[in-house]
Each structure stands twice: as C-alpha cells, then as structure tokens.
N, C-alpha and C positions, 0 to 999 in steps of 0.2 A: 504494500500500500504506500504512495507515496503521499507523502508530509509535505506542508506549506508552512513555509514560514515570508518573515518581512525582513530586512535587511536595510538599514541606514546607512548611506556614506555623503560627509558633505562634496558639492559639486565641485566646488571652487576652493585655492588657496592653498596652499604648499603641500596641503596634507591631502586635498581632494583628489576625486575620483570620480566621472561622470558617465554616466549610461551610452553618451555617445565613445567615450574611449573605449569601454566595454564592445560596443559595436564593433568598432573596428579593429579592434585585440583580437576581438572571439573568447579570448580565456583569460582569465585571471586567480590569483593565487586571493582570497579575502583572507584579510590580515587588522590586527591594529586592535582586535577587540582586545579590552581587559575588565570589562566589569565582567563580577563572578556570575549573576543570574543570566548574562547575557554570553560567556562561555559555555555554559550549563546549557542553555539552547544550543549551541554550536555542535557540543558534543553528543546530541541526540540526531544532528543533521545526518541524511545517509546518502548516498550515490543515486540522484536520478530525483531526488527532492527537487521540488519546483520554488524559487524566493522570487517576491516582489522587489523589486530594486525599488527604494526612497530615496529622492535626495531631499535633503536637510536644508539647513540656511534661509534663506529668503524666500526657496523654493516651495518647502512642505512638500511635498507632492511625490504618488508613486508615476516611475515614468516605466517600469517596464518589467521583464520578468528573464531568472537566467534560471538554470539547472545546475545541482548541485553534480559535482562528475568523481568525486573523491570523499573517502569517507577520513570523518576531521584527522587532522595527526598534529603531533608539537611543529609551532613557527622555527623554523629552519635559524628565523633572524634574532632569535630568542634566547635566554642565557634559562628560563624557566619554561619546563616541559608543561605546566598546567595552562599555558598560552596555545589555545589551539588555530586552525586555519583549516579551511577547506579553497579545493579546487573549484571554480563557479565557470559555465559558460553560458555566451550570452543567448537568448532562446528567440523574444521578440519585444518590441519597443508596443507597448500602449497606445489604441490608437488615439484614446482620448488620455491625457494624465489625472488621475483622481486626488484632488488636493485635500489636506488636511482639516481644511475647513469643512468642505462637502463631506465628508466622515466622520466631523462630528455632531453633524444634523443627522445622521443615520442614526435614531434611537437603540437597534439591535447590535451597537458598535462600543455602547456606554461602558462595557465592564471588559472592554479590550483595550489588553500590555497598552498599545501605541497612544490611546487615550488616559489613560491611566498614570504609566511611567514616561513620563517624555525623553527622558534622558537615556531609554532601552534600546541599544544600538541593533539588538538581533530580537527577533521573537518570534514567536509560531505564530500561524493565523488559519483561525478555524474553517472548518470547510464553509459552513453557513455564510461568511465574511469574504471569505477569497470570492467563492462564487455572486456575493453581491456583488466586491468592487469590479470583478470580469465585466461583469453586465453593463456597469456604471461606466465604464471604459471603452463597452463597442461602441 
C-alpha cells in the first residue's frame, strides 16, 4: 500500500530548493531535516510512496508531487546516523497549486500536522486529504 505524505522545502535563498529544479534534476537526494517528529515520519517513508512537494516562504502553496525511490538511510553528509534522507523523484507538477490558505477553509483539514504544527517540515497526509487537495488541483 502506498503512503502519502507532505514535504516542505523553502523555494528560494541559499538553502532553497524548488519544484522546478526538481523538474529538471528528475532526482534528488531530501536532506536537511532535523526535527525528531519530522525524522520519525521520514523513517516510516518506503520506496514508491507518493509526497506533495510544498514550498514555504511567501509561497505556502503545494506545487507538485514526486515518488519516494529509496527507502530512508543515515545522511551521507552527517556526523549523526539518526539524520535520515531518502531518494525523491520528480512524478508531476500540479496543474493548479493549492495554497495554504485554501486548506484552511477546508473544515475536514482542521486537525491536520500542516494546520496544526507549522513548523513540520515532513508529515503524512491522509488519504481522505491527499484525494481532496488532487481534486482541488485538477
């Protein structure tokens, strides 16, 4: 069965990363997390899991969706092995982006991670959710 999760990265600024370099990489290694509940998700991630890409910043907004292709292991770039990382490839860009604001006018979204913890760089998102914002996005 594959799992859904949400994935935050900001778009812009030394550290950023944005759905269109994803595009045109195809693959990338996600890297950078260090909060525990948000490793804790990481490491339930499997190979062939589907994540909403979010960017952050000024943006809010999910713009797209990759596959997870590897199942997590320790950051390579890491002096600590509880630093995990998976392999992501890109799948397809949104054709509408669903902003953070529209999501939280969704009443069945109130007691979801991304409304709740703002600061959750990784989280699961439930089937009932992913197949709304789908919809919300044709």
């Amino acid at each position: 069965m594959v799992n859904y999760w949400l994935a935050k990265q900001e778009p812009s600024g030394p550290r950023g990363y944005n759905f269109s370099t994803l595009e045109k990489e195809k693959t990338t290694v996600w890297d950078g997390v260090h909060n525990n509940l948000a490793l804790k998700h990481m490491r339930n991630m499997k190979k062939n899991d589907l994540v909403m890409y979010y960017h952050t910043g000024d943006e809010r907004q999910i713009v797209g969706i990759m596959t997870i292709t590897s199942k997590p292991y320790p950051n390579p770039e890491e002096d600590n092995e509880r630093f995990v990382v998976v392999d992501v490839k890109y799948k397809k860009r949104l054709k509408n982006t669903v902003s953070l604001e529209l999501m939280k006018k969704e009443k069945s979204f109130k007691n979801w991670e991304l409304l709740r913890i703002s600061r959750l760089s990784v989280m699961p998102v439930p089937t009932d959710i992913w197949n709304t914002i789908i919809k919300i996005s044709s």
